[in-house]
C-alpha positions in Angstrom: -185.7 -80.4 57.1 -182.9 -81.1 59.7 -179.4 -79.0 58.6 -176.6 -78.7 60.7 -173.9 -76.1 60.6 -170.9 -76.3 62.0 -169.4 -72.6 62.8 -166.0 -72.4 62.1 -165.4 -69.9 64.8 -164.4 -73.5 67.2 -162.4 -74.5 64.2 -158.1 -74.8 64.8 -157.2 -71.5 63.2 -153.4 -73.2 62.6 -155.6 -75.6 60.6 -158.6 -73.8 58.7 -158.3 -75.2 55.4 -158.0 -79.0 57.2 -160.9 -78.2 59.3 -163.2 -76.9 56.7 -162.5 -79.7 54.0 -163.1 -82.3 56.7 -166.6 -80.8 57.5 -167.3 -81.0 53.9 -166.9 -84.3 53.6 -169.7 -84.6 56.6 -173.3 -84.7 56.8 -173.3 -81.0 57.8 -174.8 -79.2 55.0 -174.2 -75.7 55.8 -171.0 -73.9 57.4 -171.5 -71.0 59.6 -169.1 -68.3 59.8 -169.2 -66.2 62.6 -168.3 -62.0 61.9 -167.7 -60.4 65.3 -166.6 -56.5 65.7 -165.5 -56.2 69.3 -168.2 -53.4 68.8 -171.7 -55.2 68.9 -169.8 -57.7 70.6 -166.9 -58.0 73.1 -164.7 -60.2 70.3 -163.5 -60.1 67.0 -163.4 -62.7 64.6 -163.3 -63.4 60.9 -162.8 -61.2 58.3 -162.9 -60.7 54.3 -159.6 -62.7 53.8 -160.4 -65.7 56.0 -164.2 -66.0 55.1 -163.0 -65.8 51.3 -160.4 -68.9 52.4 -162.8 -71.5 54.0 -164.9 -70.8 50.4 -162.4 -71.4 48.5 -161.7 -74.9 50.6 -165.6 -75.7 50.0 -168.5 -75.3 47.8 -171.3 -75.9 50.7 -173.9 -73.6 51.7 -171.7 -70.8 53.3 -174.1 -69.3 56.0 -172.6 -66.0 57.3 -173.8 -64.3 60.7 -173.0 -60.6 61.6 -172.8 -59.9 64.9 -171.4 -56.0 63.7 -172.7 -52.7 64.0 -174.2 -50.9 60.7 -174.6 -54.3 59.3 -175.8 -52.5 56.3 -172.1 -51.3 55.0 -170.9 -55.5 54.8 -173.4 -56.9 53.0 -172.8 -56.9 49.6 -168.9 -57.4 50.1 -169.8 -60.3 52.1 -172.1 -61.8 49.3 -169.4 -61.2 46.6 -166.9 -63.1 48.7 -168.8 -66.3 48.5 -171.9 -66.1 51.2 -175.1 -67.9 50.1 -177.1 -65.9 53.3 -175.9 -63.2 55.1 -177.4 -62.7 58.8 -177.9 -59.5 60.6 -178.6 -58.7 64.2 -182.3 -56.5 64.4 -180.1 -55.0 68.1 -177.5 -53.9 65.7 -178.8 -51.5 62.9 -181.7 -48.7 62.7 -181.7 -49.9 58.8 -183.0 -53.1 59.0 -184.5 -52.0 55.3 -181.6 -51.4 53.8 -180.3 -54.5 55.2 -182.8 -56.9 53.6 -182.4 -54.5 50.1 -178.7 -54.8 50.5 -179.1 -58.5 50.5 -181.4 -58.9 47.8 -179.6 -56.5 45.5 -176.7 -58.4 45.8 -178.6 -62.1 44.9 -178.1 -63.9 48.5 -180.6 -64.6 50.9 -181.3 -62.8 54.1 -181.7 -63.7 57.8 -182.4 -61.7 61.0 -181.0 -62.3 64.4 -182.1 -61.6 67.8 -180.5 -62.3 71.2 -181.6 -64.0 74.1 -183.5 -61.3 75.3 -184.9 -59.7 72.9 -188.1 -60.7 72.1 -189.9 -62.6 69.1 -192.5 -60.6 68.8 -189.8 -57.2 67.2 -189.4 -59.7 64.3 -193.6 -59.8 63.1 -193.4 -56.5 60.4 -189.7 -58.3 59.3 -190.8 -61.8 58.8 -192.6 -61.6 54.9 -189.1 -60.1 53.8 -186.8 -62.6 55.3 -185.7 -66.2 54.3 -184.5 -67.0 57.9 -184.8 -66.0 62.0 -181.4 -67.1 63.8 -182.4 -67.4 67.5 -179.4 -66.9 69.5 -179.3 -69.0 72.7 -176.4 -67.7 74.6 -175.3 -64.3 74.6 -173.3 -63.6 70.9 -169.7 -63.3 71.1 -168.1 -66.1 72.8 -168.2 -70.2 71.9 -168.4 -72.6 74.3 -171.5 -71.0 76.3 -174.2 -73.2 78.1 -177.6 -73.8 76.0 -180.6 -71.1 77.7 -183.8 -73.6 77.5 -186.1 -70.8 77.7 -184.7 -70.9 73.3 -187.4 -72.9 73.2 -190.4 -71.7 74.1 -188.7 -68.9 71.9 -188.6 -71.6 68.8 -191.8 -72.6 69.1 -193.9 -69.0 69.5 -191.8 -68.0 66.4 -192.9 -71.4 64.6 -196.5 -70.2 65.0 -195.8 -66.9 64.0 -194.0 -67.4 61.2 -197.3 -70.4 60.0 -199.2 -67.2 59.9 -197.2 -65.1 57.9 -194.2 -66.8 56.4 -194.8 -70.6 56.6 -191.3 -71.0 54.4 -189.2 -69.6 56.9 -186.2 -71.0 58.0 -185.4 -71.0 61.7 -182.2 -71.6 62.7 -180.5 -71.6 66.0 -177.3 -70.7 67.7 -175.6 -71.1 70.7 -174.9 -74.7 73.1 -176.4 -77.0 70.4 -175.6 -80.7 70.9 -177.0 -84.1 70.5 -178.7 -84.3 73.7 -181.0 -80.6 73.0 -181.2 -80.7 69.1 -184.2 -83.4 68.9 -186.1 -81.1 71.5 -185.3 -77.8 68.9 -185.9 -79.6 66.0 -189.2 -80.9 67.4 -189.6 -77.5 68.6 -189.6 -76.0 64.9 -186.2 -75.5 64.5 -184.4 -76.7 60.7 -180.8 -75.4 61.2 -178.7 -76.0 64.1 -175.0 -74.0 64.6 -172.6 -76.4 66.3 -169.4 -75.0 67.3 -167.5 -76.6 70.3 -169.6 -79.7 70.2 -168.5 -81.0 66.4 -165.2 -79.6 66.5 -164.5 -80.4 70.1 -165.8 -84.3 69.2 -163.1 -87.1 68.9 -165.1 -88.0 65.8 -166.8 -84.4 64.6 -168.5 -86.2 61.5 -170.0 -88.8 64.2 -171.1 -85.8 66.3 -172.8 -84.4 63.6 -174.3 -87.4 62.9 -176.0 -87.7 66.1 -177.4 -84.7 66.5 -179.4 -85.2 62.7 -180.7 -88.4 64.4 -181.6 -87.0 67.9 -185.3 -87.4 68.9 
C-alpha cells in the first residue's frame, strides 16, 4: 500500500476550497489536516470551521493529526465534523485510554503520534489498540522543515514491532517527505506519506504526487 497525503497546512489559505478540490482530483488518497494549539506546539492552525470546509469541498479519506494538549476533549467533535482517523500525540495526554475509547466510541479510527525523539519502543502496550503510528520526522509545528534520516531506522524497528503484534498497522509519516526520500520510507515500511511544501509548493502538485507514489 503506497498513500500519499497532502496536508493542507502548505495549502493558500486565500484559496482553501481551490486547493482542496484540486488535490482531490489527484492520485493522493488521503488529506491530512494538521490541528496545532500554540500549546503542545509553538503554532496554531486549523480549527472546527475550516476542517468542516475542506470536507465539505471533498469526500477523500480526511486524516486529522492533533498536535494539542488533552487530546482527549477533541475527539469526538473532530469525528462528527467529518474525520475518518483522528491522530493523537502519546507526548501530549496522560489518557492515552481514553483517547483510543474516545475514538472508537465515536466510529473513526485511531492513530498515535510520536516526535523525533521519543522513542518506538513507548508505543509497544498501545500498538493492539491502534489502526495507525504517525512517525513525525521534524519537530511538529512548523512546515517546510528538513527530513531527519535517523525516521528511518525509526520506520523500520516499528515495522518489526508492529509484525509481532499488530501486522495490520498502518505507518504513516510526517515531516520533509518528497520524491527523492519516499521510495527509501516506503521500502522502509512506511504506507502513508504527509506532503506539505513539496506538493503544494510543486509547479505541477498532481505530478509531484505522482512521483513520489513511483519512487524506488
Amino acid at each position: 500500500m503506497r498513500i500519499i497525503a497532502p496536508s493542507m497546512l502548505s495549502a493558500d489559505f486565500g484559496n482553501l476550497e481551490r486547493d482542496t478540490r484540486m488535490i482531490d482530483g489527484s492520485a493522493a488518497e488521503w488529506i491530512h489536516i494538521d490541528v496545532m494549539d500554540g500549546v503542545f506546539v509553538p503554532n496554531i492552525s486549523f480549527g472546527f470551521p475550516v476542517f468542516k470546509a475542506i470536507r465539505k469541498a471533498s469526500p477523500k479519506f480526511m486524516d486529522v493529526h492533533l498536535m494539542i494538549v488533552e487530546p482527549e476533549r477533541y475527539i469526538e467533535r473532530f469525528a462528527q465534523a467529518g474525520a475518518d482517523m483522528v491522530t493523537f500525540h502519546i507526548e501530549a495526554t496522560e489518557h492515552a485510554d481514553a483517547c483510543i475509547a474516545a475514538a472508537r466510541n465515536a466510529g473513526v479510527k485511531v492513530g498515535m503520534s510520536i516526535k523525533p525523539k521519543t522513542p518506538v519502543s513507548v508505543l509497544e502496550k498501545w500498538l493492539p489498540e491502534l489502526d495507525m503510528v504517525l512517525v513525525m520526522s521534524v519537530e511538529p509545528g512548523f512546515g517546510g522543515q528538513s527530513f531527519m534520516p535517523h525516521s528511518i531506522d525509526k520506520i523500520r524497528e516499528l515495522r518489526a514491532l508492529a509484525d509481532k503484534c499488530k501486522p495490520d498497522l498502518t505507518i504513516e509519516v510526517d515531516g520533509g517527505i518528497s520524491a527523492a526520500n519516499a521510495g527509501i520510507l516506503f521500502a522502509a515500511g512506511a504506507e502513508v506519506l504527509v506532503a506539505g511544501s513539496s506538493v503544494f509548493g510543486a509547479e505541477n502538485p498532481c505530478e509531484a504526487i505522482d512521483k513520489m507514489l513511483a519512487a524506488q
